[in-house]
C-alpha positions in Angstrom: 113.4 -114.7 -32.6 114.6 -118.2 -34.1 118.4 -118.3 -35.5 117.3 -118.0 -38.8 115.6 -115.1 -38.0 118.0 -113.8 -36.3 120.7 -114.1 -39.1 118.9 -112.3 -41.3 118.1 -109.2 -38.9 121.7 -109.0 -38.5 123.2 -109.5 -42.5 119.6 -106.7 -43.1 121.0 -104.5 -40.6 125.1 -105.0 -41.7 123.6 -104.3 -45.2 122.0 -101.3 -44.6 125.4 -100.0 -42.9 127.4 -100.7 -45.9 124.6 -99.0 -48.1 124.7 -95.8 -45.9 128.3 -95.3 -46.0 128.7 -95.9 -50.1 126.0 -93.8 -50.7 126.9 -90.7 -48.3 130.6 -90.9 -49.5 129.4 -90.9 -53.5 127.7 -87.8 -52.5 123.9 -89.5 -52.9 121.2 -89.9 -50.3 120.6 -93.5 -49.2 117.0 -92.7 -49.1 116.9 -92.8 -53.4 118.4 -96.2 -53.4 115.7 -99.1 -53.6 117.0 -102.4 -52.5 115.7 -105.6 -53.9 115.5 -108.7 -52.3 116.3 -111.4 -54.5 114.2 -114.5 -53.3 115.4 -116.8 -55.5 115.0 -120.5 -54.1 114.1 -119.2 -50.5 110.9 -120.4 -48.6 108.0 -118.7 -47.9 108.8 -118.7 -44.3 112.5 -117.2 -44.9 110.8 -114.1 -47.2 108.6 -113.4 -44.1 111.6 -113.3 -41.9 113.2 -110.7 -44.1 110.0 -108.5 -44.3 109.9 -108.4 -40.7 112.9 -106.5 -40.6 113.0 -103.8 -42.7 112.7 -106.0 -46.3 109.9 -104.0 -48.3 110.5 -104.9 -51.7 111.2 -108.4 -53.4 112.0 -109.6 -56.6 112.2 -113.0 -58.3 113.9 -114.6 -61.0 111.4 -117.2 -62.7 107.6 -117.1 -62.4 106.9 -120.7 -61.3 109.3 -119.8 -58.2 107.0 -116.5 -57.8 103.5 -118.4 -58.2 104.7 -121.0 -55.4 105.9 -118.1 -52.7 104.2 -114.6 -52.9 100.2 -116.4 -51.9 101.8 -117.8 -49.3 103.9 -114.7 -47.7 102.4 -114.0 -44.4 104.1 -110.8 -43.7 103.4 -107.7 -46.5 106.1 -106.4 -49.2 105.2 -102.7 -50.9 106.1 -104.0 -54.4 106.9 -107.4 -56.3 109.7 -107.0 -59.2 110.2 -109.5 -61.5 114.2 -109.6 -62.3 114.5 -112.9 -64.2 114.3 -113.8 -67.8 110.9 -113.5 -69.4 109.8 -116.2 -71.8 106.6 -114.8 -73.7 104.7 -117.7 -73.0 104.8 -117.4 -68.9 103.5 -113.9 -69.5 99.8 -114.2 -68.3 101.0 -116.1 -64.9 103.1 -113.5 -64.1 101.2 -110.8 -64.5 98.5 -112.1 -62.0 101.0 -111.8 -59.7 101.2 -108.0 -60.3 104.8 -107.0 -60.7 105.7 -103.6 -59.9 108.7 -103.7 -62.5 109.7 -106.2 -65.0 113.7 -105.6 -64.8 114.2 -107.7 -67.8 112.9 -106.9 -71.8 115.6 -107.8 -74.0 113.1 -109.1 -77.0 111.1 -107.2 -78.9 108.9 -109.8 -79.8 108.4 -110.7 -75.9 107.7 -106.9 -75.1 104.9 -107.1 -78.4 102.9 -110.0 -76.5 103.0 -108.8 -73.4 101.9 -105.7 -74.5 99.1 -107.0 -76.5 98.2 -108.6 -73.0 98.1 -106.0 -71.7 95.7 -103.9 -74.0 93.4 -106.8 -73.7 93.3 -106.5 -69.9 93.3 -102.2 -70.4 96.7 -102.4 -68.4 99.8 -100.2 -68.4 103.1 -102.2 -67.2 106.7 -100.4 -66.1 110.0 -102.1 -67.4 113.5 -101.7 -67.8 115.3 -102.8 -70.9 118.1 -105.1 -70.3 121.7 -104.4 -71.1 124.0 -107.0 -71.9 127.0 -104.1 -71.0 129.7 -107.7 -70.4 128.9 -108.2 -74.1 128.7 -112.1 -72.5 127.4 -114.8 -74.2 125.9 -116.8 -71.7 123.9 -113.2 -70.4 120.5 -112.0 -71.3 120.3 -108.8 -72.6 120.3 -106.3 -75.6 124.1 -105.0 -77.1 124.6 -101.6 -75.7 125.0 -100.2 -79.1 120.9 -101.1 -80.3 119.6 -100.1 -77.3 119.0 -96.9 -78.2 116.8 -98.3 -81.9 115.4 -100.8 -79.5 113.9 -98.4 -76.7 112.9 -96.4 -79.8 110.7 -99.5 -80.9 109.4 -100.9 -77.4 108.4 -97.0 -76.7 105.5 -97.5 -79.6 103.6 -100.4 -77.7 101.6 -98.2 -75.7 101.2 -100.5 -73.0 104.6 -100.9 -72.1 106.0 -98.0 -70.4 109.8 -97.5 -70.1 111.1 -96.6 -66.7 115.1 -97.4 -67.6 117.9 -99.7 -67.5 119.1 -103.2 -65.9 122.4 -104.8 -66.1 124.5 -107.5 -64.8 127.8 -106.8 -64.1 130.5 -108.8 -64.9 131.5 -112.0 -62.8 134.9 -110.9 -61.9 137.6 -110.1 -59.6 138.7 -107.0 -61.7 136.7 -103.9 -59.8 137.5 -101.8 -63.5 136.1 -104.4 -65.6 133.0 -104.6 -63.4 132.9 -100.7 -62.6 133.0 -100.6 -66.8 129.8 -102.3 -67.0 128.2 -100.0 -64.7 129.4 -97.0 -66.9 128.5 -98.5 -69.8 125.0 -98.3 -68.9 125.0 -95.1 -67.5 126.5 -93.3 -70.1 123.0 -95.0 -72.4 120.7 -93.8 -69.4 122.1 -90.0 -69.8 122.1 -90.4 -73.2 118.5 -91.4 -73.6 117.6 -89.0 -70.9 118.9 -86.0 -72.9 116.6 -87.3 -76.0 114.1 -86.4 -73.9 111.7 -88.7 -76.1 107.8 -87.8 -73.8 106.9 -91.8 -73.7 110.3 -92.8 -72.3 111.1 -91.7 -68.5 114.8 -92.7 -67.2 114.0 -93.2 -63.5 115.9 -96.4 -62.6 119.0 -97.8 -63.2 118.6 -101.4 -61.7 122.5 -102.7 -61.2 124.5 -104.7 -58.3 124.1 -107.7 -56.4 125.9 -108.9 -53.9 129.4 -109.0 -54.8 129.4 -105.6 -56.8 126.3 -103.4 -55.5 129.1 -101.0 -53.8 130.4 -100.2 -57.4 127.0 -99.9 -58.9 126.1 -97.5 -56.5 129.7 -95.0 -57.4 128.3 -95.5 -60.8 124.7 -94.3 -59.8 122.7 -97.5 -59.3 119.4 -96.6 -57.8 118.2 -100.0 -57.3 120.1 -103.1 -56.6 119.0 -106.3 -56.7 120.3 -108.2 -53.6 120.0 -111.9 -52.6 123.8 -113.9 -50.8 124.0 -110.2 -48.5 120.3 -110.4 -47.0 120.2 -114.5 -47.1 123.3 -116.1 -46.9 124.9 -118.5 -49.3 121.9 -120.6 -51.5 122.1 -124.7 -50.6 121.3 -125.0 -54.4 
């Protein structure tokens, strides 16, 4: 086993620790959490390190990044997700690289072209809708209050099929402001739940990364989307 190797057996393992012990103390079985490993600007050979131990599912933030890594991954991952922001006109190279779950349809014009891929190809896709719960600016994402007439919309192109919510939390030092975020989007997830609309299925609530995932899994994150944790700082 090389350092690098090494380094990320240990930060997979410490991980896992801290994982365990939020989830059993918010009451929830670690086993329903899926973590993510955000790959962003790592190598092919780094990737392969973290599937060795224990890494099963992976997800990047642009396609280019995902067309130059996942042919080359020597090691097997059980799903690809892609968490970044989609531009409509990368669609057809990203789904040749058969994502599991796009985290990340905030436009309903996006969501119309990738599903009119999709009918062309006969293919079903599962996404989340994107939440801009910080009400940022500079974030992706749809307000919290036209989410619900947005899922309404996206739930007639019946390609797309709508397995929940993502979020960003805030970039803060305040745990209430972040933990606020979470609840945001939670309180939308029971709310569409309760519709019970038949086309719509709230299974995943994709919030947390490194600095907040503990939060996000108190508020009932059941995917996180992990990168510094597994990694270690980017160079870039």
């Amino acid at each position: 086993m090389n350092m690098t190797e090494k380094n990320i057996k240990e930060r997979i393992d410490k991980l896992s620790i801290r994982i365990n012990t939020v989830a059993e103390h918010s009451g929830r079985n670690p086993e329903s959490i899926k973590l993510i490993a955000v790959t962003k600007t790592r190598t092919p050979e780094t990737i392969d390190s973290a599937l060795k131990y224990g890494i099963e599912f992976i997800g990047e933030n642009k396609v280019q990044e995902a067309e130059q890594k996942l042919p080359f991954l020597k090691e097997k991952y059980k799903e690809f997700h892609f968490v970044g922001h989609l531009q409509s006109n990368k669609i057809h190279k990203l789904m040749k690289l058969h994502p599991t779950l796009i985290h990340s349809i905030d436009k309903f014009s996006t969501a119309e072209k990738l599903n009119e891929y999709l009918s062309k190809k006969d293919k079903k896709q599962d996404i989340l809708i994107q939440v801009n719960t910080s009400e940022e600016q500079s974030k992706f994402g749809i307000h919290p209050d036209e989410t619900l007439d947005f899922i309404k919309k996206i739930s007639l192109l019946s390609n797309l099929k709508i397995r929940g919510l993502m979020t960003i939390g805030i970039f803060s030092d305040n745990e209430n402001k972040i933990r606020k975020c979470f609840q945001i989007l939670r309180k939308i997830f029971e709310k569409i739940k309760a519709e019970k609309n038949p086309i719509v299925e709230m299974k995943y609530l994709s919030m947390g990364m490194t600095n907040d995932f503990e939060i996000a899994i108190q508020e009932g994150a059941n995917i996180i989307r992990i990168g510094t944790a597994i990694f270690g700082i980017r160079n870039l």
